[in-house]
C-alpha positions as CSV (number, residue, x, y, z in Angstrom):
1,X,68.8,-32.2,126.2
2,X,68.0,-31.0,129.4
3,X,64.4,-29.5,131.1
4,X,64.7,-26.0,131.6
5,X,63.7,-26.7,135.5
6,X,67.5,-28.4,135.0
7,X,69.4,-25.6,133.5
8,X,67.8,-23.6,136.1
9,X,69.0,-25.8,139.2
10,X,72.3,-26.5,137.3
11,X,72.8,-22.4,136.8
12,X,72.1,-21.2,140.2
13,X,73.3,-24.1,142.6
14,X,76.0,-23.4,144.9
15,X,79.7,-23.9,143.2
16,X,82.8,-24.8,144.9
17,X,85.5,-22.5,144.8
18,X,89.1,-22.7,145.5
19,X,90.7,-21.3,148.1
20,X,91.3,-18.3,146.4
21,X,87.2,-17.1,145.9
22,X,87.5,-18.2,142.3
23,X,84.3,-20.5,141.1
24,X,85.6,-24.4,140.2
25,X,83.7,-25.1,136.8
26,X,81.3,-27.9,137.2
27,X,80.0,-29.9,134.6
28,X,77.0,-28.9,132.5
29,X,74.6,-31.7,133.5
30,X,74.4,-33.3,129.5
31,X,78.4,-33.0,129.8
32,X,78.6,-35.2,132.9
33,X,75.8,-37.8,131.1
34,X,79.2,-38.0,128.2
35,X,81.2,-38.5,131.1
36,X,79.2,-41.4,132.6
37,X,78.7,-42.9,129.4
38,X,82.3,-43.4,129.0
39,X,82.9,-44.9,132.5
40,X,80.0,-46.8,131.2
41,X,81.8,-48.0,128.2
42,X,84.8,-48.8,129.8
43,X,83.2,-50.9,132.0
44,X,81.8,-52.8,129.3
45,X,84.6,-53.0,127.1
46,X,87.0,-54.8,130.8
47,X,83.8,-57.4,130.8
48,X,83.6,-58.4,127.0
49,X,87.7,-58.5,126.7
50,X,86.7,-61.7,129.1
51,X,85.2,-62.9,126.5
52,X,86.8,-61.9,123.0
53,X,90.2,-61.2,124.0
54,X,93.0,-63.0,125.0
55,X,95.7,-62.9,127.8
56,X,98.5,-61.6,125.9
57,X,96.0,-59.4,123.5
58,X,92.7,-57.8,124.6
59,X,91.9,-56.6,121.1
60,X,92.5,-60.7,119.4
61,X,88.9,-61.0,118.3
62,X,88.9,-57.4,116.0
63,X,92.5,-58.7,114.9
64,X,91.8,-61.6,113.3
65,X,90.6,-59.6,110.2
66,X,94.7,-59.2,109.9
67,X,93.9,-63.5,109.0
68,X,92.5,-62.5,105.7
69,X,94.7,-59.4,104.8
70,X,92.5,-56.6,106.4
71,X,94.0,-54.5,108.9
72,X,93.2,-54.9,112.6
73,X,91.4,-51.0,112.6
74,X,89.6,-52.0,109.2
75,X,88.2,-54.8,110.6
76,X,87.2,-53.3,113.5
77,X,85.4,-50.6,111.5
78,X,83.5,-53.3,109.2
79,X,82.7,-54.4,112.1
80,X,81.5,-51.2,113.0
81,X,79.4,-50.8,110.1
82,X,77.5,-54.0,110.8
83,X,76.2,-51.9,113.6
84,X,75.7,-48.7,111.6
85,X,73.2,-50.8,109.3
86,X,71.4,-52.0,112.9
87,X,71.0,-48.4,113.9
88,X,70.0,-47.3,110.1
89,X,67.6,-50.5,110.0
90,X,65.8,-48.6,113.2
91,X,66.1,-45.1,112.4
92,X,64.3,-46.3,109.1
93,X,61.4,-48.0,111.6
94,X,62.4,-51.8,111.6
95,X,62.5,-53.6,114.4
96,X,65.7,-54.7,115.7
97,X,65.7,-58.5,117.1
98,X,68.7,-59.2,119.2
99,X,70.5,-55.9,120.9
100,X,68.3,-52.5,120.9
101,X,69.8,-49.1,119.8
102,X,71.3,-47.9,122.9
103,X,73.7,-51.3,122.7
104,X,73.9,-50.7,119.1
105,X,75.4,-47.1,120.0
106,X,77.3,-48.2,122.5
107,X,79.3,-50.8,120.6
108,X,79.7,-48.6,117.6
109,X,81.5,-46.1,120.1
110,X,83.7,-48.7,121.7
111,X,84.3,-50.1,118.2
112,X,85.9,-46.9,117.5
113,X,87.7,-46.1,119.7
114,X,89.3,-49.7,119.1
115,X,89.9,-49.0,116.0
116,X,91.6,-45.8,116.6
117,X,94.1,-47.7,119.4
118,X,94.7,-50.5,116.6
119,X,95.7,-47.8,113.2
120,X,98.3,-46.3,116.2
121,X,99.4,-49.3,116.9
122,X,99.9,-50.2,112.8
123,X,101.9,-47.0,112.0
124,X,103.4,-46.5,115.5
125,X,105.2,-49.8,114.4
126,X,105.5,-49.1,110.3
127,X,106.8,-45.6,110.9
128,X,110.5,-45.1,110.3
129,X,111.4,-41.7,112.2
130,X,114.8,-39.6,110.7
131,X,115.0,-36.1,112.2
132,X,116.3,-33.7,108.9
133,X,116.7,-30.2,110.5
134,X,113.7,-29.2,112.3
135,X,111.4,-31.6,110.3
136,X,110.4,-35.0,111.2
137,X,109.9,-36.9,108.1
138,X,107.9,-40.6,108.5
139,X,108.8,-43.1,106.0
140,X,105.7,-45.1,104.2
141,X,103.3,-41.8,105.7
142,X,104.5,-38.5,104.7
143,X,106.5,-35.8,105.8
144,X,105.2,-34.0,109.4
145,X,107.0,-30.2,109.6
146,X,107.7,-29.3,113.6
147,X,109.2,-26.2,114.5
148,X,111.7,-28.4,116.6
149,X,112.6,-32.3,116.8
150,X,111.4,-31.6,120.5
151,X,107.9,-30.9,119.7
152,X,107.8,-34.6,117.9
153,X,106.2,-37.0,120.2
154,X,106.5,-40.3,118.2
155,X,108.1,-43.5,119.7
156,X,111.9,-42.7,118.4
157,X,112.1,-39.6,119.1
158,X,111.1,-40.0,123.0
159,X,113.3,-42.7,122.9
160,X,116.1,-40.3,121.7
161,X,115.0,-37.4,124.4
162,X,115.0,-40.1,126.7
163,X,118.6,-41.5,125.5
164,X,117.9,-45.1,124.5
């Protein structure tokens, strides 16, 4: 949350406009602190892959759950949970030993978002697309109604658009 000194500054400072006169929306000041804590994420996500991924697979360490029949997006969200109970464990007043609760957070957001690039990446390859008149239907997921086989964005059918 912001001061109300803040809000005031962030209200009543100049804006850029286009060319035209019209105002250029800016950021509200907690909107760009989301903003910077993704480019902060990011960053750390490029300098762990140094560590727990692999050449040919940035994501190996989360995949190896796939080892002991969990898939790679499961895994990454027990993993997940692991920092869930570090955050609960402080919320609750214990003290946390190793990483504080900002890391905590942190990883439990990239964690995520890793997790939701590794369940496309399952059923992006499991997924059997068959266009049936104006309705995509996806073998082993269920049956996605589009108003047209254009509106489909899956893998086949841009590959169809695209004529491969």
């Amino acid at each position: 949350m912001i001061s109300k000194e803040e809000a005031r500054e962030w209200q009543s400072a100049d804006q850029p406009k286009h060319a035209q006169g019209n105002l250029v929306p800016t950021r509200h000041p907690s909107s760009q602190k989301f903003h910077d804590l993704c480019d902060a994420m990011k960053a750390m996500h490029d300098k762990k892959q140094q560590d727990y991924g692999r050449a040919n697979d940035p994501f190996a360490n989360v995949r190896a759950s796939e080892d002991f029949g969990v898939a790679g997006w499961a895994g990454c969200m027990i993993r997940a949970n692991d920092k869930m109970r570090r955050i609960q464990k402080a919320a609750q007043g214990g003290t946390l030993s190793n990483e504080g609760v900002e890391d905590s957070l942190m990883d439990l957001a990239v964690y995520s978002i890793i997790a939701l690039v590794l369940y496309r990446e399952q059923f992006a390859e499991n997924v059997h697309v068959t266009v049936e008149s104006r309705a995509v239907r996806m073998q082993d997921v269920g049956v996605v109604t589009v108003t047209d086989a254009q509106d489909c964005h899956c893998g086949a059918c841009e590959d169809k658009r695209r004529g491969y």
